[in-house]
C-alpha positions in Angstrom: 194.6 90.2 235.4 195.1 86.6 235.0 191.2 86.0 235.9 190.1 88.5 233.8 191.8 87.1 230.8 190.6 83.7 231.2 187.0 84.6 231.8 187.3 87.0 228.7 188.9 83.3 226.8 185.8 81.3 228.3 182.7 83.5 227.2 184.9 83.6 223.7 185.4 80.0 223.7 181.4 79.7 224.6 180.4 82.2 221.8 181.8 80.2 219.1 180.6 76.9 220.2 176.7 78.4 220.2 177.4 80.3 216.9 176.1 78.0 213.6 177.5 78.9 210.5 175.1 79.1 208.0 176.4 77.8 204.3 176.0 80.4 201.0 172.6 79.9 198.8 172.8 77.5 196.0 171.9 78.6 192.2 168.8 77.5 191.6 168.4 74.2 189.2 167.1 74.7 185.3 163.7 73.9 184.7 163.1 70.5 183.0 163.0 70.0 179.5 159.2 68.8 178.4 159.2 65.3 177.7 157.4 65.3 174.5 158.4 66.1 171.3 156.3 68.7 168.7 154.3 66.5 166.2 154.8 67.3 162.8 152.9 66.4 160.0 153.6 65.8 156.2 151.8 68.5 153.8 149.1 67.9 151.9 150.3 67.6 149.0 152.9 65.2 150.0 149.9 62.8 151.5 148.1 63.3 148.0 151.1 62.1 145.6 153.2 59.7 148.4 151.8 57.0 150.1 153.6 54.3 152.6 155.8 52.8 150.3 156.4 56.2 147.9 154.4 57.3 144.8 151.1 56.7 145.1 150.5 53.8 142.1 147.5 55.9 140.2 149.8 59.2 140.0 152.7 56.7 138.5 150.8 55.5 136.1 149.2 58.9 134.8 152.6 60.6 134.9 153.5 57.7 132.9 151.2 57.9 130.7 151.3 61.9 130.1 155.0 61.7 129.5 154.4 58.5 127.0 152.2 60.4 125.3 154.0 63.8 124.8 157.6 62.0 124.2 156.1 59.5 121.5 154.1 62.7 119.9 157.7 64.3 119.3 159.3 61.0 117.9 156.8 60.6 115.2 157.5 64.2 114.3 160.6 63.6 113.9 160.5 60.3 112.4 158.3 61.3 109.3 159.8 65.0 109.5 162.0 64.2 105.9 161.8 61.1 103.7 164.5 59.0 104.1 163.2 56.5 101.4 163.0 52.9 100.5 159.3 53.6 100.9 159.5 55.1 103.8 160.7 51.9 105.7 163.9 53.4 107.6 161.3 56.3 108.7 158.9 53.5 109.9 162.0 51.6 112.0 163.3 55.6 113.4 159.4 56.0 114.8 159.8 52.5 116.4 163.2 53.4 118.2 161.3 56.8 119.5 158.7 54.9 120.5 160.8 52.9 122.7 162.5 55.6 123.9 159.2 57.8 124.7 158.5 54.2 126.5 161.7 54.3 128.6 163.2 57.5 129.5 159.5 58.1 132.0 160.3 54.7 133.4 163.7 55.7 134.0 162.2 59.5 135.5 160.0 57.6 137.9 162.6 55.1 139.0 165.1 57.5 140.6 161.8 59.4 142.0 160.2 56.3 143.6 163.5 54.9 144.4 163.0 51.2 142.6 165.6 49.5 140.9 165.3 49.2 136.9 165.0 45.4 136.7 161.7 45.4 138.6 160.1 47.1 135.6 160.7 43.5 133.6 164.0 43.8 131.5 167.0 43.4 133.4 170.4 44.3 131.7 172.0 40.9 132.7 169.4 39.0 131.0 169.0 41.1 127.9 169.1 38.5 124.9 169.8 35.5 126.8 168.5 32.3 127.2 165.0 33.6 128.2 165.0 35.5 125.0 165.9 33.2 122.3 163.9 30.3 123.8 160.8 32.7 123.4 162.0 33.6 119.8 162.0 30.0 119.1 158.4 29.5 120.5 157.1 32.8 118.6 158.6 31.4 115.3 157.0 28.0 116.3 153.7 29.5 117.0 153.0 30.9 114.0 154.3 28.5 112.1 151.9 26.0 113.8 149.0 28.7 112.8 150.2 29.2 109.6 150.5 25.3 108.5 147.1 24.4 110.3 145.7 27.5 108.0 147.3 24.9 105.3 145.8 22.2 106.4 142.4 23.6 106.0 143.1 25.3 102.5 142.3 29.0 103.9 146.3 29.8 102.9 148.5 28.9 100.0 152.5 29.9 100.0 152.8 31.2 96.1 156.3 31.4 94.8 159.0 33.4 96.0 159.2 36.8 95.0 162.9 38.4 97.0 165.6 36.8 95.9 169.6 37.3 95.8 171.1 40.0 98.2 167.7 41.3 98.7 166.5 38.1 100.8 169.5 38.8 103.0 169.0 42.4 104.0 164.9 42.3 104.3 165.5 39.6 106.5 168.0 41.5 108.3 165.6 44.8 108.4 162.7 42.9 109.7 164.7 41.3 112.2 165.7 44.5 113.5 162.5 46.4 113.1 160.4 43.4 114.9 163.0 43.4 118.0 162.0 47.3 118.4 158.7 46.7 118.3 158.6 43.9 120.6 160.8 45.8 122.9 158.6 49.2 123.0 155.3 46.9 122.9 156.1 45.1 125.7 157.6 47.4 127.8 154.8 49.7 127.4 152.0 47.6 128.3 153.9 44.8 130.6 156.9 46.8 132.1 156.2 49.9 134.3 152.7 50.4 133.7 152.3 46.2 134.8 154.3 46.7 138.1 152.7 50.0 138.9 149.2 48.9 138.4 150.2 45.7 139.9 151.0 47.6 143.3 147.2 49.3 142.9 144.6 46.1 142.1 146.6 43.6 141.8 148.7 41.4 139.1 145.9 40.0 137.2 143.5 42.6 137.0 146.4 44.9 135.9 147.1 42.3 132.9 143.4 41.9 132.0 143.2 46.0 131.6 146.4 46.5 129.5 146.1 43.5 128.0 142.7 44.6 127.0 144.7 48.2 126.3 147.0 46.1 123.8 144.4 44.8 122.0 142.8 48.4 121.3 146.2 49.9 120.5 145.7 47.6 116.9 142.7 49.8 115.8 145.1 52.2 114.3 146.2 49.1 111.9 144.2 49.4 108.3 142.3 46.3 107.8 142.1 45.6 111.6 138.7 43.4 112.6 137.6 43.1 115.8 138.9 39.1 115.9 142.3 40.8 115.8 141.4 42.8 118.6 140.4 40.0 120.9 143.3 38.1 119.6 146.2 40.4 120.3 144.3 40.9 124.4 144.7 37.5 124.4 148.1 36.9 123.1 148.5 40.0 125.7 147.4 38.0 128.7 149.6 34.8 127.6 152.8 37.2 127.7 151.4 38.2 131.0 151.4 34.5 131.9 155.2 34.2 131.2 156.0 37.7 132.8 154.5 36.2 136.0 156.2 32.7 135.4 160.2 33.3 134.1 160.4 37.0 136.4 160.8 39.7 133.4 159.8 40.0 130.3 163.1 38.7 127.9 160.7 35.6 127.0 157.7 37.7 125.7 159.8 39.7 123.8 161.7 37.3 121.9 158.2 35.4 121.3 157.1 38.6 120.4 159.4 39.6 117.6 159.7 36.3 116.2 156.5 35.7 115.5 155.9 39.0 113.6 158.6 38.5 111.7 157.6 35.1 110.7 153.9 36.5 110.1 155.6 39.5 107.9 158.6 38.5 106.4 159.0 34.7 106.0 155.1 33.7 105.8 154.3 36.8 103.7 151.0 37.1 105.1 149.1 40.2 106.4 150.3 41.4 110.4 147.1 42.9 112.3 146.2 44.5 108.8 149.5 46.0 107.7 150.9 44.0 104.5 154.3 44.8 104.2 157.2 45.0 101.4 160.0 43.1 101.2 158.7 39.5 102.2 159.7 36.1 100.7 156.4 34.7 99.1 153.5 36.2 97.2 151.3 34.3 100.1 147.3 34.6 100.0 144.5 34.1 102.5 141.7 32.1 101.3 137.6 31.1 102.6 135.9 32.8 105.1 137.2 35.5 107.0 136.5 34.3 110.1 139.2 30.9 109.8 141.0 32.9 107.3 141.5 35.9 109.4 140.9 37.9 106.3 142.2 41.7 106.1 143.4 41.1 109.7 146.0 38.3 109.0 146.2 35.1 110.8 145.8 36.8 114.0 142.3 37.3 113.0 141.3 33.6 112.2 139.8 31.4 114.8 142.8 29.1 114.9 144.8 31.8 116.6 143.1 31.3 119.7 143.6 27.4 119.6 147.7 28.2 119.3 148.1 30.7 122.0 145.8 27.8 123.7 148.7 25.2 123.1 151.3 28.0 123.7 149.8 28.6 127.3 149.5 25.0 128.2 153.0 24.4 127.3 154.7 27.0 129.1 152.4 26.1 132.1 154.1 22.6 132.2 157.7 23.8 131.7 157.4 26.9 133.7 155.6 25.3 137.0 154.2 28.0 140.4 157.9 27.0 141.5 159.3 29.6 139.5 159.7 33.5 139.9 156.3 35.4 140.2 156.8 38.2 137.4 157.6 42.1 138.3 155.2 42.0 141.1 155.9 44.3 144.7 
């Protein structure tokens, strides 16, 4: 019995020690993720109207200019849509504060589109009338006054007497003042704001200025009595504000030159502004001689002279505003 149990216990014992226990199957692993990534492209209209850095500079500038256009259109409309008298003067100053607006409000539409802040388009609010502006205001008034006393000096001008007078002196002076700071504001803006630092990102800063520069001086053909002296004159009076756009970093300067000197030229010289002769100014003022030193219909913008001041202007500004400075509304 005893035998039998422990040979039973032995082939047991044996059994187990040539039996291998063979472990469960494992799940198999997950296939691997690919290790690239699907390219995507943009669309094609998002490659025509975006470039690198955002709104391709030609489209700007056409939007621009299609918005300009249709916004100004309206604010003429309404300007002259009922006569607000004083021969139509209030109705001339509402057109000029449309205008600026038909100049801003696309500016301000492309800004938040492109993603640029407002003082790159050349009038930032912390400068507005500062120093930059009423130094320029003191160079416009200077300028023409230079123009106007060398037009003395050769006997192509003569002052008259003084025809406003009293209260009246007062409040033309006060309109004009008001109505030349609109038109200096929308003028410049226009031609030297967005359009400068869009078209600046395209060719360049100086072929920009040379092409609305040349723009500004074509703008003057709607003026009755406008020559083509004028013409030449205001594209080059254009390229001089360029000049300090480029030199002081906006465009405060070129504005307060800007409005100064046509208020000096309509109001306190009395003398014809790009062919428009307006009422309410100091002096019964006459041009004299040939047209050509004169300026004639055109006003002393038209005379040779002109280009002699804005000579001496540029010359100036180039010794008191050296390359040191800021660079103008450039990218």
């Amino acid at each position: 019995m005893s035998e039998a149990v422990c040979g039973e216990s032995s082939a047991m014992s044996e059994l187990n020690t040539n039996t291998e226990i063979t472990p469960a199957p494992e799940s198999a692993p997950a296939p691997p993720s690919p290790d690239f990534a699907v390219a995507t492209q943009p669309s094609y209209a998002h490659t025509l109207f975006f470039g690198p850095d955002g709104l391709r500079p030609g489209w700007g500038f056409a939007f621009y200019v299609v918005m300009f256009y249709v916004l100004q259109k309206l604010a003429v409309d309404l300007a002259w849509s009922r006569d607000l008298g004083s021969s139509s003067l209030w109705s001339m100053m509402l057109e000029e504060l449309g205008s600026l607006l038909a100049a801003v409000i696309p500016a301000a539409v492309l800004a938040r589109i492109e993603h640029r802040s407002w003082k790159l388009y050349g009038l930032p609010g912390k400068q507005a009338f500062g120093k930059l502006f009423w130094i320029g205001a003191l160079w416009g008034f200077a300028g023409i006054s230079l123009l106007i006393f060398a037009l003395y000096g050769v006997h192509a001008f003569a002052f008259g007497h003084v025809i406003l007078h009293g209260a009246r002196l007062a409040r033309f002076a006060a309109f004009w003042a008001v109505m030349f700071l609109l038109v200096g504001l929308f003028e410049e803006f226009l031609l030297r704001g967005y359009t400068q630092f869009t078209l600046t990102r395209g060719i360049g800063f100086w072929p920009a200025a040379l092409v609305l520069s040349c723009m500004f001086g074509l703008i003057h053909l709607r003026n009755d009595g406008e020559q083509w002296r004028g013409l030449l004159a205001a594209a080059f009076i254009g390229l001089f504000f360029c000049f300090t756009l480029r030199r002081t970093g906006n465009l405060w300067f070129a504005v307060g030159f800007h409005a100064a000197w046509d208020w000096g030229e309509t109001y306190f010289y009395s003398v014809p502004d790009s062919g428009m002769v307006a009422p309410g100014h100091i002096f019964s003022s006459s041009l004299r001689g040939s047209a050509w030193l004169s300026g004639g219909s055109v006003g002393p913008e038209g005379s040779v002279l002109c280009f002699a001041v804005i000579a001496i202007a540029w010359i100036a500004f180039e010794k008191m505003h050296p390359r040191m400075g800021l660079r103008g509304n450039q990218p």
